[in-house]
N, C-alpha and C positions, 0 to 999 in steps of 0.2 A: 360469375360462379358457374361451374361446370355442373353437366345432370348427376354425376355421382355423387357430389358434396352435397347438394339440394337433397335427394333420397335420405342420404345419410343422416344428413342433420333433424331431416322429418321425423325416420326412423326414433332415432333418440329420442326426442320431442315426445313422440305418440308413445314410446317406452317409459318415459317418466312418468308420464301422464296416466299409464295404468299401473304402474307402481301406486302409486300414490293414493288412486280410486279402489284397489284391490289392499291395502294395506291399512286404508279408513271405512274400509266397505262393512264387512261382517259386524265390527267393534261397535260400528254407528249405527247396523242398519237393526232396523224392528219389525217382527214379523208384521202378517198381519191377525195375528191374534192379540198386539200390542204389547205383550213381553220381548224383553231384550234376546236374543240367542243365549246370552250368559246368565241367564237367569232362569232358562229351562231345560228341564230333558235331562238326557245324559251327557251333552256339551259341557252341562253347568258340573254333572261329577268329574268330568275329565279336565276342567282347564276352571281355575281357578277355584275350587268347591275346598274350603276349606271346616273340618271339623271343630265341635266343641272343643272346648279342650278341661273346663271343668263343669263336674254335677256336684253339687250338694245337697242337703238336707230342704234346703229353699228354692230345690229345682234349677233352672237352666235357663240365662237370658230371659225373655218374655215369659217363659213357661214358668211361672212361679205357681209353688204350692198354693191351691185357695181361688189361682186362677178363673176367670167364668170360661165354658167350651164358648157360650153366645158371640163372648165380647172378640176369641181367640178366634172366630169360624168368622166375624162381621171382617176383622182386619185381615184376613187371607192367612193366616198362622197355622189352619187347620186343612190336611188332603184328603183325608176320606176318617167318616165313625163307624163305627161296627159295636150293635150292643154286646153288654154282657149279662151281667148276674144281676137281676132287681133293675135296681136305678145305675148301673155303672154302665159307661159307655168308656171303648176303646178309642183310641187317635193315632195318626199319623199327621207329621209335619210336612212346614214347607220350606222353601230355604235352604242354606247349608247345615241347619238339621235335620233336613230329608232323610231318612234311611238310616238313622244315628239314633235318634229319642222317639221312646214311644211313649204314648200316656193314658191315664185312666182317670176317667169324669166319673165324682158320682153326688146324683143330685143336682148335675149342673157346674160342680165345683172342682178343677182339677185335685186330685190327692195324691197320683202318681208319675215319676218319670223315671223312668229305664233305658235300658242301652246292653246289646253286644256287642258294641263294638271298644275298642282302643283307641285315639284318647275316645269322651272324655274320660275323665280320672276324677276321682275325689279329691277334695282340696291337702290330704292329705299323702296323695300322689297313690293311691289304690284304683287299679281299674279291671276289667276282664281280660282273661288269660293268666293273669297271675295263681299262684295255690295259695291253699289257704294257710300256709306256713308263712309266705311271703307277707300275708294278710296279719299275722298275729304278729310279725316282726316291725310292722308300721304302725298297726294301732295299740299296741303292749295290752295292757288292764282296762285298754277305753272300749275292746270288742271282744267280742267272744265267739266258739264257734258254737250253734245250737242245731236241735235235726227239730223237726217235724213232731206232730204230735202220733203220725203213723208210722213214722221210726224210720222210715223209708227213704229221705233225704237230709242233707244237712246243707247246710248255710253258714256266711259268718258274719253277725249283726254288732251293730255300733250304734250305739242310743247318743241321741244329740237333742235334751231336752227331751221333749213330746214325739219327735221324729226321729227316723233311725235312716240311718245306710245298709241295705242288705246284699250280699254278694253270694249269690246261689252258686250250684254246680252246673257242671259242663253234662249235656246225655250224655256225650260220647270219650271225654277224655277226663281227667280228674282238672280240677282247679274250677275258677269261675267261669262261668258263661254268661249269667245275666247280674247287671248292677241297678240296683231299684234305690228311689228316696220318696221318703213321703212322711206324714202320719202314722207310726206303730201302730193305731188303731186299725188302718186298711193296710199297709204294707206286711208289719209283721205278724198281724192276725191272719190274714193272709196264707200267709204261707206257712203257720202251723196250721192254722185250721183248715184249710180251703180257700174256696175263692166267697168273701163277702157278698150278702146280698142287701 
């Protein structure tokens, strides 16, 4: 065998061979803070991070209405709290409902989850961005639209037993901006009266 064909076929050889290490490399490797790359950061919104696709009245995956924050914060579910009003504490997710559901503890028991973003969607197929004409066209006589006890905003609420679906307005354009479920008692009181303490 001549020196060109020996280079050559080495060449190839050692080609393949980082093929194969560069193409099993990232997918296999783990940091060393022990999560996968696809499981954090902004990697995981860009390349494979797929959203809810429904909220309802019983909340979202794991996040069910009634929830404990203990039990959701002990299994990794929860990224950071921030109190609020009395015993209500704020949340943010982990996961590919990062940045999609937010929620609200109170007393220890989740009561709310919300979202601006598209999907999810009600199981009804309502979600944010739509107007609230589009909203009365999908839930006929099962919702209604209602303002505030300060007159000042309006909303379009759908009672589902003891819990409702609320779809508020947008600051800046008309239609919705935020999609909440929970308990009428902290959702829709809520948002006529203020914020619960």
């Amino acid at each position: 065998m001549n020196r060109p064909s020996i280079l050559l076929t080495t060449a190839a050889l050692a080609l393949s061979t980082l093929v194969a290490v560069t193409a099993a490399g990232p997918a296999a490797a783990t940091p060393l803070g022990g999560a996968p790359a696809s499981a954090r950061g902004p990697l995981a919104t860009a390349v494979g991070h797929s959203h809810p696709q429904v909220l309802s009245v019983g909340g979202a995956g794991v996040y069910r209405i009634g929830a404990s924050l203990a039990a959701l914060t002990a299994a990794g579910r929860i990224d950071w709290t921030a109190p609020g009003c009395g015993t209500v504490v704020h949340a943010g997710v982990t996961g590919s409902w990062a940045g999609v559901l937010l929620l609200a503890f109170r007393d220890g028991r989740l009561v709310e989850v919300g979202t601006a973003t598209a999907p999810p969607q009600s199981p009804a197929g309502a979600q944010v961005g739509m107007s609230f004409a589009e909203l009365e066209a999908i839930y006929g006589a099962r919702g209604s639209l209602i303002r505030n006890d300060a007159g000042n905003a309006e909303a379009y609420l759908v009672r589902v037993g003891s819990r409702v679906e609320l779809f508020t307005g947008h600051p800046i354009r008309p239609g919705v901006g935020y999609f909440q479920v929970g308990p009428a008692t902290f959702v829709e009181r809520n948002f006529r009266q203020g914020p619960a303490c």
